[in-house]
Each structure stands twice: as C-alpha cells, then as structure tokens.
RODO-2510 file (C-alpha; in nm, 4 decimals, decimal comma):
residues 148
     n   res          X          Y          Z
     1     x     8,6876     5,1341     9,9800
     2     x     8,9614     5,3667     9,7898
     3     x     9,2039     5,5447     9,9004
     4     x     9,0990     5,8660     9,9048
     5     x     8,7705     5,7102    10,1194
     6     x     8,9678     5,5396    10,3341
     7     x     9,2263     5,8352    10,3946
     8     x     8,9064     6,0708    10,4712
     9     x     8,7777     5,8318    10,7012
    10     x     9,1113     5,7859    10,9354
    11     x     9,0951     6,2200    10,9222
    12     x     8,7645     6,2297    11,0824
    13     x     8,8666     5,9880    11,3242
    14     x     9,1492     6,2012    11,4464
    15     x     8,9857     6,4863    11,4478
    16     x     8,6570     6,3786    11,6127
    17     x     8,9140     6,2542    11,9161
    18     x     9,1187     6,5256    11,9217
    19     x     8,7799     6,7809    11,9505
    20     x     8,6707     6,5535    12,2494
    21     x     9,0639     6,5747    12,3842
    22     x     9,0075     6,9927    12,3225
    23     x     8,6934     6,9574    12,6054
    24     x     8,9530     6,9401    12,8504
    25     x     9,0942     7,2881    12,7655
    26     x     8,7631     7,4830    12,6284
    27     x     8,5325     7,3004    12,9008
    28     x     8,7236     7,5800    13,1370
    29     x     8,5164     7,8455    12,9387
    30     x     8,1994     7,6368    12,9871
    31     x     8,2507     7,5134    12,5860
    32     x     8,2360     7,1357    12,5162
    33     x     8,1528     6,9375    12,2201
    34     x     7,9539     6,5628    12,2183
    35     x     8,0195     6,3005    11,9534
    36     x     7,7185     6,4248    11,8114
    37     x     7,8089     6,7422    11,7694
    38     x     8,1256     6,6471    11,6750
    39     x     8,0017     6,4414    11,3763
    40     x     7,8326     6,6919    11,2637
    41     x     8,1030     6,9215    11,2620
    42     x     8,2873     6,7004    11,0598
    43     x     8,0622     6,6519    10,8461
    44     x     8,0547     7,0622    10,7929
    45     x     8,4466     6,9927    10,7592
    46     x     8,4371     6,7368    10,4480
    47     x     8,1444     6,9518    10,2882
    48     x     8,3892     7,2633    10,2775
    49     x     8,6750     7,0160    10,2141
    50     x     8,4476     6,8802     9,8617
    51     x     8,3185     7,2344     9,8235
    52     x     8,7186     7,4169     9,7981
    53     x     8,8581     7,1055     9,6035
    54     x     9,0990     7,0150     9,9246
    55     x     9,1929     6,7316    10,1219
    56     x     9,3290     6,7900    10,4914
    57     x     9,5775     6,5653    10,6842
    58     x     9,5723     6,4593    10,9986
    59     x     9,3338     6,6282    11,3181
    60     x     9,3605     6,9262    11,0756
    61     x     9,2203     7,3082    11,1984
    62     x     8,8951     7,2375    11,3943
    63     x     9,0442     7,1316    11,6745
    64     x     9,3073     7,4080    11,6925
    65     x     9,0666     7,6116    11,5847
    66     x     8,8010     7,5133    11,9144
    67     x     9,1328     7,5834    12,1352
    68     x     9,1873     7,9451    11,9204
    69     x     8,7828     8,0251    12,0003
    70     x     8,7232     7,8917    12,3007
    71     x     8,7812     8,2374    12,5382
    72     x     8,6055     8,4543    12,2643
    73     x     8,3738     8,6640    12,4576
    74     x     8,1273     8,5888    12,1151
    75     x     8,0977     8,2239    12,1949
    76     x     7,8555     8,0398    12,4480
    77     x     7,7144     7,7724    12,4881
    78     x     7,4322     7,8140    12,2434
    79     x     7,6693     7,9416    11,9590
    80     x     7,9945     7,7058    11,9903
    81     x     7,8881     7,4501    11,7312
    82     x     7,7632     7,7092    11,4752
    83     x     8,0718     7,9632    11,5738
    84     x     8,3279     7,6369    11,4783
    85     x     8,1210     7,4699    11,2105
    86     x     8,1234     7,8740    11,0446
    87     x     8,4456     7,9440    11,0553
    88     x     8,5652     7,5929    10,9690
    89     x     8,3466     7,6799    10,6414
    90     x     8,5722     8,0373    10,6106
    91     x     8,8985     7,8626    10,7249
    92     x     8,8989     7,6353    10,3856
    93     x     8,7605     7,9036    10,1960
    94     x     8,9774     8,2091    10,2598
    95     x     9,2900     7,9161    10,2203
    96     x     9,1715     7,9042     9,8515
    97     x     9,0713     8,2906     9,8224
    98     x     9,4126     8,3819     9,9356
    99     x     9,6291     8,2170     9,6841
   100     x     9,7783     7,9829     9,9919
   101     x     9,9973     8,3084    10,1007
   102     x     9,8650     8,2406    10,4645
   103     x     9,9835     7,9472    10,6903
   104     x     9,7118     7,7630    10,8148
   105     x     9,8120     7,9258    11,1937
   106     x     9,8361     8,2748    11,0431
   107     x     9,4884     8,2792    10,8415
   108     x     9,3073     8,0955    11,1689
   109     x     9,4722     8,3609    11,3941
   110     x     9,3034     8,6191    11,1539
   111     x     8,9604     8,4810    11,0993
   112     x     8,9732     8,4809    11,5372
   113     x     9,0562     8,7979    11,5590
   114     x     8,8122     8,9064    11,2899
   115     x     8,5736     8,6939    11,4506
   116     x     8,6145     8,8672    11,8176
   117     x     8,6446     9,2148    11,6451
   118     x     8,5692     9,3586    11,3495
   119     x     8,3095     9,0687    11,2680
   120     x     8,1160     9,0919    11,6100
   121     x     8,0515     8,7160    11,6369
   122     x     7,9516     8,7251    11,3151
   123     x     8,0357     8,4632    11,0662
   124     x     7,8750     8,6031    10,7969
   125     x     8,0135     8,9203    10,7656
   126     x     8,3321     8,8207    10,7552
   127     x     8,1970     8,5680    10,4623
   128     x     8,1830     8,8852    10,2990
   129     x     8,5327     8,9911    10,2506
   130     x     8,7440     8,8739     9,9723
   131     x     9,0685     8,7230     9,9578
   132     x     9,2732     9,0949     9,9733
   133     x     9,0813     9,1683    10,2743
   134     x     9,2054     8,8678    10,4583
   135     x     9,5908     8,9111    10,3480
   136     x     9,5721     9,3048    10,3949
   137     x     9,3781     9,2191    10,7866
   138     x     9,6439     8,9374    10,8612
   139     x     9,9186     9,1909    10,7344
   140     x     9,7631     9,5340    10,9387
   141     x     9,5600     9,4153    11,1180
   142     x     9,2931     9,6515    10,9100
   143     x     9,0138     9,5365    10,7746
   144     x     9,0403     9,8369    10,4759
   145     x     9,1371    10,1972    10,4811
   146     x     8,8521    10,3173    10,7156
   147     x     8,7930     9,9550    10,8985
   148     x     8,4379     9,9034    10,7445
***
C-alpha cells in the first residue's frame, strides 16, 4: 500500500468516527448517521476529493459540516445523507472555484447559509453559482445585485 493509500485510508477512519461522535450532538434534531451511511458518505468525500485534485487531513469538513447542518429547518430525516453527501460535493468544489480565498470555516458557513436560504434546501441550485458568487455571498451576504 503507498502512501498516499495508506494516508487516505487513516482520513476515512477519522472521519467515519468522528460522524458517529457528531450523533451525539445532531441526534438532538432527530439527525443520525449509521456506518453505512457513513461509508457511503465517505466514499462521496474521496470521489469529490479525486474529482477537485485535493487531498484532506485529518476528520476534515463532513463532520463539522453535519454539526453546521444539523438544525437546518431543510434537513430531516429522509434528506440528511443526501443534504451532507451534496454539499460535501460543493464544499471541495467551491474551495477550488474560489481561488482558496475562503477558509474552510468561512466557505462551509456560506454554503449553510445558502443552503437554509437563498438555496431552499436545494443543493443544486447553489451548484449553479460560480466561484464570484460564493466570495461576493460570503462577503455580503448577497447572492448578486437583485438576490436571484
């Protein structure tokens, strides 16, 4: 096994636990996440990772991320999995799009409150916005000059 495998490997294992530690915190909103789905998030996680050409340290953002989601009034039950895999997808994405002039706390605070807002519980839209449109929302708090 290389490095690089063997490095990926010890990331998903720190992650994975630190989602199930996260239970403890989102179960309060009726939000929990089994190994299963858990492994499948990750494997969302290293897709995007391959995908944007970037390796992540550590737990990483999903499981600050589930903490950051977990009292959105667009998440349930039926959605949470989707709702984290999604914007774990947008999360690595927008990092790139934005020429890395968002911390990893500020751009995950934005794609949140885009999420909750602007975006409706909808993922895709905000897959729609480009790279400005992040930095100018994170900025102002505006998605553009008329908010659509």
């Amino acid at each position: 096994m290389n490095e690089l495998t063997r490095f990926g490997a010890l990331s998903a294992q720190r992650t994975e636990a630190a989602l199930l530690r996260g239970n403890a915190v989102t179960e309060r909103f009726g939000l929990t996440l089994t190994p299963e789905q858990c492994g499948r998030l990750l494997a969302r996680r290293a897709s995007a990772l391959r995908e944007t050409e970037r390796i992540e340290p550590g737990e990483g953002i999903l499981p600050k991320l589930a903490v950051a989601l977990c009292d959105s009034p667009c998440v349930g039950p039926e959605n949470w999995e989707e709702a984290l895999g999604g914007l774990t997808e947008l999360f690595y994405h927008f990092k790139g799009a934005c020429g890395e002039r968002l911390g990893d706390d500020e751009l995950l605070s934005a794609l949140v409150r885009l999420y909750n807002g602007w975006a409706g519980g909808c993922a895709d839209r905000i897959a729609d916005l480009d790279g400005r449109a992040i930095l100018r929302f994170a900025r102002t708090g505006r998605v553009g000059d008329d908010d659509e």
